[in-house]
N, C-alpha and C positions, 0 to 999 in steps of 0.2 A: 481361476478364482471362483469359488464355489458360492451359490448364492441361496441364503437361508429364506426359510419360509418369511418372517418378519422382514425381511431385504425385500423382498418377492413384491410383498404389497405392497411396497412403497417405491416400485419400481412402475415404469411405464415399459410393459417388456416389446412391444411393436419398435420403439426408438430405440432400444439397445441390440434390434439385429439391424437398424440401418447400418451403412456403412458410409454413405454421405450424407451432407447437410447443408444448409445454407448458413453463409456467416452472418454474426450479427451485428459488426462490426459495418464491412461493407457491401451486404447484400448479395455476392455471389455464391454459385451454388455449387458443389461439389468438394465442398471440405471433406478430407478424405480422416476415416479415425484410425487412432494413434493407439489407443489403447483406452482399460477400464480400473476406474477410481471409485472410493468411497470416501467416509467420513471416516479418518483417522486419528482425529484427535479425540472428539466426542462417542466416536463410536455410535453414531445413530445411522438406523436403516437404511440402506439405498445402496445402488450399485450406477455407476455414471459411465458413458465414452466421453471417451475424452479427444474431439475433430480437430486440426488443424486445416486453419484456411490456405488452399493454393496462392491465392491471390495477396492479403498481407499478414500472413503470418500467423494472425488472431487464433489462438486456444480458447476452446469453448467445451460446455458443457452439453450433454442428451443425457438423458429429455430434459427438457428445458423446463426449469420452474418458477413459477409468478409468483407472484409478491408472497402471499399467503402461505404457499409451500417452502418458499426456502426460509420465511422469519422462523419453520419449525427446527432449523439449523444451527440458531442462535440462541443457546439454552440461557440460563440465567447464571449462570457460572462463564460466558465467554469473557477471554480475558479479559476484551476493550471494554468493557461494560466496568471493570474496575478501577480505583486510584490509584496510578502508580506512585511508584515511590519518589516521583521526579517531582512532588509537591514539597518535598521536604526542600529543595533545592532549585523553588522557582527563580530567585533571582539571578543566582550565580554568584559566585563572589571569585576573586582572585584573579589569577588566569585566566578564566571564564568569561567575568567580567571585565576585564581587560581586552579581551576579543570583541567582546558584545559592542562595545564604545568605539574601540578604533578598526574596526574591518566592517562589524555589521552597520555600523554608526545610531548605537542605540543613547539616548542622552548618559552623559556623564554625571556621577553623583558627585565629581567635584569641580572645584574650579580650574584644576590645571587642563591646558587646551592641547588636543591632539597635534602632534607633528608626525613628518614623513617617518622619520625611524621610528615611533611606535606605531604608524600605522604597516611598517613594514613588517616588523616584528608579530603584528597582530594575523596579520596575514599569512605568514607562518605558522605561525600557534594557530591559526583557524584550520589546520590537515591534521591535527592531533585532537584537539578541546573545542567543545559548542561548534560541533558540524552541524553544517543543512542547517543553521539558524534563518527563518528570515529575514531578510533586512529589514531594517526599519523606514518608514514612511510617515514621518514626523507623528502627525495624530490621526495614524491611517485607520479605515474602518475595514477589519476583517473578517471571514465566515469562513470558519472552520464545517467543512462538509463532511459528516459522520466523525464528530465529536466525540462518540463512547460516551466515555464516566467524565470526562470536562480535560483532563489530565492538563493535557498539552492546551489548553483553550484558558484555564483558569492562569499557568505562566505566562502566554502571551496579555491577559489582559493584566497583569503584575509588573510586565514590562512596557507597561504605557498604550495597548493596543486598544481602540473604541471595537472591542470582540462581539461577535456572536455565533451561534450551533446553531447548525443543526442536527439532530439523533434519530431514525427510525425507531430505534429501540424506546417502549416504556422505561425500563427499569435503568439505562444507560442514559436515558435525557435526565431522569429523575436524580443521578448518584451527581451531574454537571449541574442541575437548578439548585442540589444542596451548598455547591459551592460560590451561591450567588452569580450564576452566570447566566447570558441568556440565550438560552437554548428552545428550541421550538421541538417540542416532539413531532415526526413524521416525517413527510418528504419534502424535499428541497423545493418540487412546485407548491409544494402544500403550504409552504411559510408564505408564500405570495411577500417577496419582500420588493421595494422598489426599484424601477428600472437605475441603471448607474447607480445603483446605492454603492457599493464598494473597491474600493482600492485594491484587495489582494484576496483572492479564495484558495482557499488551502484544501487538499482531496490527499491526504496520507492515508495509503494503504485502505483507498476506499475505493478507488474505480475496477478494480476488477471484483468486486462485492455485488454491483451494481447489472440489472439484467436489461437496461432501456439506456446504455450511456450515450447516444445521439441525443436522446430527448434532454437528459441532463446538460450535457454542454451547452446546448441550445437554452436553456436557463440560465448559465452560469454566463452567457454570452449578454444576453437580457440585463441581466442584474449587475453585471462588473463596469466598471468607467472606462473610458475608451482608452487610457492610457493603464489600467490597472496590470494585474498579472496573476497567475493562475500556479498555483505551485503543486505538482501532480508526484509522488511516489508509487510505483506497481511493481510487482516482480517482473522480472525482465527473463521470458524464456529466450531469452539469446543467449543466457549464460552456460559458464561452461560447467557448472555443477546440474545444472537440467540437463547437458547432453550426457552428462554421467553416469546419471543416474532414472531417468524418462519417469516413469507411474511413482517411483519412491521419493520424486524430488519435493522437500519440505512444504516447500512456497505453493504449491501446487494445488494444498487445501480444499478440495472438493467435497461439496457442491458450494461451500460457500464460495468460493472463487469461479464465476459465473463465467467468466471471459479473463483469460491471461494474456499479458499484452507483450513487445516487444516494440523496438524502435518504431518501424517499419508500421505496424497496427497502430503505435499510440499516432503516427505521421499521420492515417487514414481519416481517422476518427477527429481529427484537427484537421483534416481538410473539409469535409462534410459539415464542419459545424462553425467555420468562420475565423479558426484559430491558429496556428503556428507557433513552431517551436521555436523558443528563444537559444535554448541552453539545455545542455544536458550532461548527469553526469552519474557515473556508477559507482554500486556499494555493495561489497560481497565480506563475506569473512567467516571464521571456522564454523558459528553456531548454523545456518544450513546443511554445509557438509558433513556435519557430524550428526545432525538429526538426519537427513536424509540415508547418511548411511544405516543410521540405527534400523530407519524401515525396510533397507536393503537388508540385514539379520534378521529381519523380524517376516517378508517373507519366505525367506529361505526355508524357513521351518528349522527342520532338526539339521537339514545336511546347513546353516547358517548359525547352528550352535558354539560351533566351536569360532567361528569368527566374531560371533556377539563377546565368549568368554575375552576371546584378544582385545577386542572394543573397549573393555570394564578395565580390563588390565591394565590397559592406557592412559585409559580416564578421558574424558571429557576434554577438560580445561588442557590436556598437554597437545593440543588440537591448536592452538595459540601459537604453537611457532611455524604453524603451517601462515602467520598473517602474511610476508613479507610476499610472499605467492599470490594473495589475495588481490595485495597493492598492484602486481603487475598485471591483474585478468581485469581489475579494474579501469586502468589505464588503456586497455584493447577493449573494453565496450563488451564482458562477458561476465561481469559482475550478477550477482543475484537480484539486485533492486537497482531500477531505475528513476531517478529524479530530472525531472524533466518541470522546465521554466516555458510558460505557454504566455504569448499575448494575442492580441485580437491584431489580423490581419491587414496589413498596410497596404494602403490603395496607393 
C-alpha cells in the first residue's frame, strides 16, 4: 500500500513500523499487527496498523489518536450527523406497531388488552419487523450515548421515553436540539449528569468510535440505576465476513473505528468496569459483504477489473438472496454486528 505525501504527515511513521502494542482494552502488551488501514470512505490522510490483542481478542488502531486528531475524521457530511429517513416513521404503525405493544410492551393506543396469542404472534413478527427495539420501561429515563443528528433519540422520545443525548459533535448535537430534544453537546463525563439518573443507556455503533472506553463505562456505571441496563451494538470481528475478507472488511472503518470489539473483548471490558453480559445476539446481512467486497475490486486494481465488471452485472441488491445464509452465521455467533444486553454485576 503506497503512502502519499499528504498520508505522510498525517502519519506518525515511528508507530507504523512497530510491530507490537499494548492493548487498550486490557492492558497487555504484545498485540501482534494484522495489517494496514485508512480512511475509505472519506478518503482523508493517514495510513493506520491495524494490532490484534493475544490476550482478548481487541482490534486496535496505531498510532493511536486523541480526541482532537480523530474529531478531524468526522467531516460534516458523516452520515450520523444526518436525519434519517426513519423520522418519517417514528411511531410505527401496523405490524409494527402491533409488535411494539405485545413483545416489546410499549403502551397500547387502544383499549383492547394483550393476550397470549397476540403476544405470541408478536413475538414472531418481532424476527422479521421492529428488531432490536428496546423494551419498554413504563416512563423510563434514557441516554442515548452518541446520538448523531437525534434520528433514533427523537423516536424513542415519541414513543413515550423521558430521553436524552449526548453528541461530541457540534453540527450532530445541533441537527438533535433542532428536533427539540435534549442533547448535551461533548462528552459523556462532560454532561456531568446524576449518579443513578437512568433506567436504560443506549451506545449503538458508538463504542468502538470511542478511544478511553474503561473510562466511559465507569460513567455509564456512575450514572445508570442499579437495576438499569445498558444496550451496547459493535461490529463483531468474530464474523465470518471479517475472516473473508481482513483490511477490506466494511465495518472495519479506520481510524474512526478506534478499538473493534468481539465477544471475548466486549467480556473484558465488562469485567474491568463492573458490568456483565446479560444477553447477546448477532446481525449480519448482504449490505457488508457486498460493500466489503467492493473494496476487495477496488484494491485489486486493474488485475480486480474484471471482477468489479461481474460485481455491476449482478447488482447490488441481487446480493438479497444470499439472506437465508446470513440467518444461519447469525445463529453460530459470526454475524457482522453484535448486540449485546449489559447489567451491573450481582453480588
Amino acid at each position: 500500500m503506497a503512502i502519499s505525501r499528504d498520508t505522510a504527515e498525517r502519519t506518525d511513521s515511528s508507530a507504523l513500523n512497530n510491530n507490537s502494542a499494548a492493548c487498550p482494552v486490557c492492558d497487555r502488551q504484545g498485540a501482534v499487527r494484522l495489517f494496514f488501514s485508512r480512511d475509505r470512505i472519506h478518503h482523508l490522510p493517514g495510513i493506520f496498523g491495524l494490532f490484534r490483542c493475544n490476550h482478548c481478542q481487541a482490534i486496535f488502531i496505531q498510532p493511536w489518536l486523541r480526541n482532537a486528531a480523530l474529531a478531524s475524521y468526522y467531516p460534516d457530511e458523516y452520515g450520523r450527523y444526518r436525519h434519517s429517513a426513519s423520522l418519517n416513521k417514528n411511531n410505527y404503525a401496523g405490524w409494527r406497531r402491533f409488535v411494539l405493544e405485545n413483545y416489546y410492551r410499549y403502551p397500547s393506543r387502544r383499549a383492547a388488552e394483550s393476550s397470549l396469542i397476540k403476544e405470541m404472534a408478536a413475538f414472531v413478527l418481532s424476527f422479521v419487523t421492529a428488531k432490536g427495539v428496546i423494551p419498554y420501561h413504563g416512563a423510563g429515563r434514557i441516554l442515548d450515548v452518541g446520538c448523531g443528528g437525534g434520528s433514533y433519540l427523537h423516536r424513542l422520545n415519541q414513543w413515550g421515553w423521558d430521553s436524552y443525548g449526548v453528541e461530541p459533535s457540534k453540527r450532530g448535537a445541533e441537527q438533535a436540539q433542532n428536533l427539540g430534544l435534549r442533547v448535551f453537546q461533548g462528552t459523556l463525563e462532560e454532561a456531568r449528569f446524576e449518579s443513578y439518573f437512568f433506567d436504560v443507556i443506549r451506545l449503538s455503533h458508538v463504542l468502538e468510535h470511542v478511544n478511553q472506553p474503561k473510562a466511559i463505562f465507569k460513567e455509564i456505571y456512575r450514572i445508570l440505576k442499579p437495576d438499569g441496563l445498558v444496550y451496547v451494538t459493535v461490529p463483531n470481528t468474530r464474523s465470518l465476513v471479517f475472516w473473508l475478507f481482513k483490511e477490506n472488511w466494511y465495518a472495519l472503518d479506520a481510524p474512526r473505528h478506534v478499538i473493534s470489539y468481539c465477544p471475548r473483548a466486549l467480556r473484558e471490558l465488562c469485567d474491568v468496569t463492573g458490568f456483565e453480559i446479560a444477553s447477546t445476539r448477532f446481525d449480519a446481512g448482504p449490505f457488508n459483504f457486498v460493500r466489503s467486497l467492493k473494496y476487495f475490486f477496488e484494491e485489486k486494481g486493474g488485475a480486480g477489473q474484471a471482477g468489479s465488471e461481474v460485481f455491476r452485472g449482478i447488482g447490488a441488491r441481487s446480493f438479497g438472496a444470499l439472506k437465508p445464509l446470513f440467518v444461519v452465521v447469525d445463529s453460530w455467533g459470526f454475524g457482522d454486528f453484535l448486540h449485546a444486553t449489559l447489567r451491573k454485576k450481582r453480588s
